[in-house]
N, C-alpha and C positions, 0 to 999 in steps of 0.2 A: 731045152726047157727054159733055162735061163735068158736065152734071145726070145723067146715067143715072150716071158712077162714081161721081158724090157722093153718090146715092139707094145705090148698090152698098156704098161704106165703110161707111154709116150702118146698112145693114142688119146688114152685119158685125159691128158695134157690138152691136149689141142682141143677135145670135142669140150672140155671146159672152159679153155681161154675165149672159143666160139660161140659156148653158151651163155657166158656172163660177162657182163658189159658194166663197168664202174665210169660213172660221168662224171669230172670234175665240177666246183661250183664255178667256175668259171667260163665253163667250153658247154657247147651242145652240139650234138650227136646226129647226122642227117642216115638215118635206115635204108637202103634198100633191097627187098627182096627179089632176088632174081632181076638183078637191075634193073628193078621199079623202086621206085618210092614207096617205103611205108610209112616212116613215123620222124617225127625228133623227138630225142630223149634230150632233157636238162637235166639236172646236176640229180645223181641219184645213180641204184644197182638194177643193171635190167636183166633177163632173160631173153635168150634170141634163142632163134632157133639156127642149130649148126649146118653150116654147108649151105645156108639157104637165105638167112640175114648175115647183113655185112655193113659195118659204117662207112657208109662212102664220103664224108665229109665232118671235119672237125672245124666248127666255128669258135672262135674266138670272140666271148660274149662282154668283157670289158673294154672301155674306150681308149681309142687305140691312138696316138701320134705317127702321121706320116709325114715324111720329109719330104717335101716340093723342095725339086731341083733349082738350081738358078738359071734366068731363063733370058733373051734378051725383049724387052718391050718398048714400045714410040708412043710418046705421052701426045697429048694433041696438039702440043709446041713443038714436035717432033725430035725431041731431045732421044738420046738411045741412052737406054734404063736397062742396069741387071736389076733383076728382081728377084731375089727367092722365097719363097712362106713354110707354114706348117699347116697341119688341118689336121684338126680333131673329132674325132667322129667313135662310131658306136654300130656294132649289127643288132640291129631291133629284131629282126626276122630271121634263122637260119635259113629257112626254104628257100626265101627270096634270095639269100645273099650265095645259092650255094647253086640256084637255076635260072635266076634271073640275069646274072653275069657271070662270066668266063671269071676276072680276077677281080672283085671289086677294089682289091687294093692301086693295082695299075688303073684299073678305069677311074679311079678317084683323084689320082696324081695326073692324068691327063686332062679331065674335066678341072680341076682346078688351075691349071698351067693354061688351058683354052679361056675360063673365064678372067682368069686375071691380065692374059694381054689386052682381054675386050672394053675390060674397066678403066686398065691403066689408058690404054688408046682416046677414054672420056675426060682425063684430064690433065691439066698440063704439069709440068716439074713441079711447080712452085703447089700448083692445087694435092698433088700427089704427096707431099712432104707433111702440110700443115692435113691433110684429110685422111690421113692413114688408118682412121680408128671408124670412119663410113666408107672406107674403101674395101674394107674387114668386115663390115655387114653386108655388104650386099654382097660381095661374093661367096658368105655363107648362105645368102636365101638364093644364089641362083645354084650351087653346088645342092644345096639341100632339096631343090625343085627337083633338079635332074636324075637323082640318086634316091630318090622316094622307092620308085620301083625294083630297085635292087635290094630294099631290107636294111636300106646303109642310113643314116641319124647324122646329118653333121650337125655338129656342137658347135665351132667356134673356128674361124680363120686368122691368123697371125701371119703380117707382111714382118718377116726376118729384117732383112736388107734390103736396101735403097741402096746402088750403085749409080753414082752419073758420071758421063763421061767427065775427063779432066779439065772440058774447055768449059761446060757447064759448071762445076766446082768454082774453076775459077771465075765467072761471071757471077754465081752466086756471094764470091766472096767480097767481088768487087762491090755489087746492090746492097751486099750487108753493111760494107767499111761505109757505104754512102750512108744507109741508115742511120748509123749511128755517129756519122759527121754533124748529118741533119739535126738529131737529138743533141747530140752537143751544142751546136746555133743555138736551138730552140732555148736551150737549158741558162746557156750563155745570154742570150736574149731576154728570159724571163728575170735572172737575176740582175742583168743590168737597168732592167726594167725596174725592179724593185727597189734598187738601190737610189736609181736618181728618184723615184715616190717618196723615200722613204728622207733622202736628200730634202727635199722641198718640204715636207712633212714638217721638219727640222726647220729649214729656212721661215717657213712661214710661222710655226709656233714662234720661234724666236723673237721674227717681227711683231707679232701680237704682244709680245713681251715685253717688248721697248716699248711701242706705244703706250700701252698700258703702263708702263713706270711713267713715261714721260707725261701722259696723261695725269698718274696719280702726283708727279713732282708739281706741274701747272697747278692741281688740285690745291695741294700744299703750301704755292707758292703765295695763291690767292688767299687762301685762309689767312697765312700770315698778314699779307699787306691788307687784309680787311681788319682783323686784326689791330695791324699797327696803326691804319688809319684811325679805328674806333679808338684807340691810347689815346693817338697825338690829338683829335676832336674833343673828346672828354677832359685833355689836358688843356688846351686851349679855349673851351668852355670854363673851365674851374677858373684859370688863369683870368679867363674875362670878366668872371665874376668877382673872381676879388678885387681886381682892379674900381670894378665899378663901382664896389662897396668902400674900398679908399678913395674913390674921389668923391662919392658923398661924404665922408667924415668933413672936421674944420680943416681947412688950409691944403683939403684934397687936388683940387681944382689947381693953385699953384704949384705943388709939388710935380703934378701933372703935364704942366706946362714947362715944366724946367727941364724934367724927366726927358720930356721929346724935344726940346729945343739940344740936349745934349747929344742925345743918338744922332740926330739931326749933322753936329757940330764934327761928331766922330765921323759917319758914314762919308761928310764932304770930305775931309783928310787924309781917309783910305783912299779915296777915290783918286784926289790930287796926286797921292805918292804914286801910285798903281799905272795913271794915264801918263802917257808921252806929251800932249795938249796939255795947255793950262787952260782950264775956258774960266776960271775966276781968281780973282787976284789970291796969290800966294796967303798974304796977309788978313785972308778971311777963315784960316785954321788958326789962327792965334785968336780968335773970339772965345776959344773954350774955355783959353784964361780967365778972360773978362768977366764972363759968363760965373768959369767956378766960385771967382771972389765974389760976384754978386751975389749967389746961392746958399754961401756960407753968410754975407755978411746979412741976409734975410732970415736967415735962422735963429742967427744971433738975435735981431731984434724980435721975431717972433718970441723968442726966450724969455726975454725979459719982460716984455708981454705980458706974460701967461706969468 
């Protein structure tokens, strides 16, 4: 009695594990009755019928990361490239993803491992390195083209690594170190460029400088000697004038005559002592004597004169 209700619960067990069906929110549920297709259930409690439905398939409804292998590829410079990526993707459709392909996870890692030698094959090392980020879209619309029919969504391709071989490495290293020899030149060349502009810049204000003083000193110098001329003219005007004004006075006229017969008497005397020549008798600078006594002794009589 006791083994018949323990055969009784156990069946119990089963014909309810068979009859209710608990969906996670994550997964959906491919049915088939009598291995046919019935239904997909998403996230929720179903009722089956026991012995008769059965889940033939559990899809995986959140977006999933698969790991592409590293693979080896020939850029169109025929460099030899490891390559390996990621691909992110999504089952939009359970039916499709559970009848329309054997594994979509294998066929997706092959499909993208086929499209990415075909790309890389399009372009050379150098295009493949600086282009990684449109080498990553199109192999998501050719991967997304091809996997449409299977219920599969690719999201987005990521190249992991870039391996080149070591003779490549090193030629790159080499085109770099040139690079930036280059930019050194350039850099080197622009500054020494600047420097002598900036030289001459210098130079030349400079020289505007001096001229310009030398210009303003000329300026100066002329002022002055117009200047000084306008003094000595004014003074030698003044001077003329009085003069002329004493020799109109009484006894101007003589004083006048004495006046220049003595500068006269000097100017020969300088000259005598000064020159190596005699060109006139010695004894013609002893006149001044003659002269001053006569000058004094005309005074005197003007004197008593007046």
């Amino acid at each position: 009695m006791a083994a018949f209700l323990t055969f009784l619960i156990l069946a119990a067990l089963i014909i309810l594990y068979n009859l209710i069906l608990i969906v996670p929110e994550r997964e959906a549920c491919v049915i088939e009755r009598l291995g046919k297709y019935k239904a997909v259930h998403k996230a929720g409690v179903y009722l089956l019928t026991p012995f008769l439905d059965k889940v033939k398939y559990r899809r995986e409804m959140r977006e999933q990361c698969i790991d592409i292998p590293s693979q080896g590829c020939i850029s169109r410079d025929n460099a030899q490239i490891e390559v390996d990526g990621l691909v992110y993707m999504k089952v939009t459709d359970a039916y499709k993803a559970s009848y329309g392909i054997e594994n979509y996870h294998r066929a997706a890692i092959n499909l993208a491992q086929t499209t990415m030698r075909s790309e890389v094959g399009k372009l050379t090392f150098s295009e493949l390195i600086s282009e990684r980020e449109s080498l990553n879209e199109t192999i998501v619309a050719e991967i997304d083209k091809a996997s449409d029919p299977w219920g599969i969504k690719v999201l987005r391709y990521e190249v992991k690594n870039i391996t080149p071989p070591y003779s490549q490495i090193q030629n790159l290293e080499k085109r770099m170190e040139a690079v930036r020899e280059s930019r050194a030149e350039v850099i080197r060349a622009e500054a020494e460029r600047s420097a002598k502009k900036i030289l001459s810049e210098g130079e030349r204000q400079e020289a505007i400088n001096i001229s310009e003083g030398e210009k303003q000193r000329r300026i100066n110098e002329a002022h002055g000697q117009a200047s000084e001329i306008s003094i000595q003219a004014e003074a030698t005007a003044k001077g003329i004038e009085m003069v002329s004004q004493a020799v109109n006075l009484p006894g101007g006229k003589d004083a006048m005559k004495v006046r220049l017969l003595e500068s006269f008497i000097t100017r020969i005397g300088e000259v005598l002592k000064s020159a190596e020549v005699s060109v006139v008798p010695a004894e013609m600078a002893q006149l001044k004597g003659f002269f001053e006594g006569m000058d004094q002794v005309t005074q005197t009589i003007k004197g008593s004169q007046s």
